[in-house]
N, C-alpha and C positions, 0 to 999 in steps of 0.2 A: 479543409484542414481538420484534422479531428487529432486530438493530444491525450498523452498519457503522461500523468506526471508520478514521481518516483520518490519516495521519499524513506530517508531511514531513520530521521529525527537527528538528536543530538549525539546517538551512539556511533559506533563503527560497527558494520551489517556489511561487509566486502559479499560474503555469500549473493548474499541478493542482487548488492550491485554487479556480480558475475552473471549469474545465473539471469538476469532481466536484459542480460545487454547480451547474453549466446546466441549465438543462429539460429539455435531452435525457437526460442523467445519472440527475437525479431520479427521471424518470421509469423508466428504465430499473430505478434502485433498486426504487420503489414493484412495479413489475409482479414485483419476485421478492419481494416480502412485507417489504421492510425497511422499518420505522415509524420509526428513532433513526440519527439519523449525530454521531458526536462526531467532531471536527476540531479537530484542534491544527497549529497556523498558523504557528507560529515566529516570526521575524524577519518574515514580510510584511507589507507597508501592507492585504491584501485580507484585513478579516475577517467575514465571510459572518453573515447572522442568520438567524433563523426563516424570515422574509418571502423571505429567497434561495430556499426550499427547501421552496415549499409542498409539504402533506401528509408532510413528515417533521419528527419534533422533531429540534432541532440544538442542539448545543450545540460550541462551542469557547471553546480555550484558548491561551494563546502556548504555554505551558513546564512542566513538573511536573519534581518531582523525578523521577519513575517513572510512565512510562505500562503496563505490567505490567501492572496493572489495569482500562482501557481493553482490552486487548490481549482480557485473559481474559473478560472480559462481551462479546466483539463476536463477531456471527456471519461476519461479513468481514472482513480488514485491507486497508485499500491502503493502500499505501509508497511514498515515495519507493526509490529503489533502494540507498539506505545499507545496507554489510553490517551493522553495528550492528542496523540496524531488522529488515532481511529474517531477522537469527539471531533475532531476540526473537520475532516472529509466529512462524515456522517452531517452535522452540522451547516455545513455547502450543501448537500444536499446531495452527493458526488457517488458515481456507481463506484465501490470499493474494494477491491483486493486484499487482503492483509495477508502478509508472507512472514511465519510463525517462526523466529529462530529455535528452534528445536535443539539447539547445542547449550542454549541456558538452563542452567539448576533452577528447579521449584520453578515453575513455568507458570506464574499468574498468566503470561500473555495467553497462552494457550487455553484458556479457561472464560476468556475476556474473548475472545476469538470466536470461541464455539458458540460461546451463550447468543451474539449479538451474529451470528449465520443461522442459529436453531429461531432465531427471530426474524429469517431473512434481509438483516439489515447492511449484512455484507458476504463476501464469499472468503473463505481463507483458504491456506496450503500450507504449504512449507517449501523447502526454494528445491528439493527432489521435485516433486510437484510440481511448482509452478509452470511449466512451458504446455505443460500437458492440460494444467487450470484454462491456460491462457486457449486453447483452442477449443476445450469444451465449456465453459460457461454460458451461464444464460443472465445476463445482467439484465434481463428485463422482468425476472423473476424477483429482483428486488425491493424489498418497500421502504419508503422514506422512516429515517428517525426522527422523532419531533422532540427538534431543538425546544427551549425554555423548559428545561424541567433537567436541570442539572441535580437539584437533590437527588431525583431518578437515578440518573446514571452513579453519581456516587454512592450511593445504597446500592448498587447492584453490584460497582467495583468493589466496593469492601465487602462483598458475600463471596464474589469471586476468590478475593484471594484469602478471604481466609480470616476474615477482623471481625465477623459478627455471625 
């Protein structure tokens, strides 16, 4: 059993939840051995079943208190590009995806994205993108982020966007 879990955080990211559940996607999943995608949907009207996603079990959710555990059972995360999300996978220790909304003004994500892939700590795209991430990536190219050094990351998030 090998799991992908999905996550858009507390926003509404329908894009992604589309674009992660297409045949093309699916598929791409299936060919790298993943049989489980959990997807947590947030606020979207778009909530995907079984039948979306032949040959994978699916299971989604709107909201938990703590997705932590999702996090830690998945052999993949994809993210939306919240730093919330991207420290929690990072932080598990979890090979990571981040799927960049590209329709949002002044795109900190997108800056938070780049920096933390030019550091190999994750892969990003954008959900044009993604199906075509999903068949060429090399997640063994990844290197761990080391958790305990949250000053870190927030000094690097506020250079990112723009506060120092």
């Amino acid at each position: 059993m090998k799991t992908v879990f999905v996550t858009v955080g507390t926003t509404c990211f329908e894009d992604l939840v589309v674009t992660v559940t297409s045949d093309e996607a699916v598929k791409a999943l299936i060919d790298r051995g993943y049989t489980d995608m959990i997807l947590q949907v947030g606020r979207g009207s778009v909530v995907p079943d079984s039948e979306s996603c032949p040959g994978l079990r699916v299971e989604v959710f709107r909201f938990k208190d703590s997705i932590a555990e999702d996090m830690r059972h998945a052999d993949l995360v994809i993210s939306h590009a919240g730093a919330g999300s991207c420290l929690e996978a990072l932080g598990a220790n979890k090979a990571l995806l981040v799927v960049v909304n590209d329709k949002l003004m002044d795109n900190h994500q997108l800056e938070l994205a780049k920096q933390l892939q030019s550091d190999s700590h994750l892969i990003y795209c954008t959900c044009s993108t993604l199906p075509q991430t999903l068949k060429e990536m090399d997640l063994s190219a990844l290197t761990s982020y080391m958790p305990g050094q949250p000053q870190n990351f927030a000094n690097f998030l506020d250079k990112a966007i723009g506060l120092v």
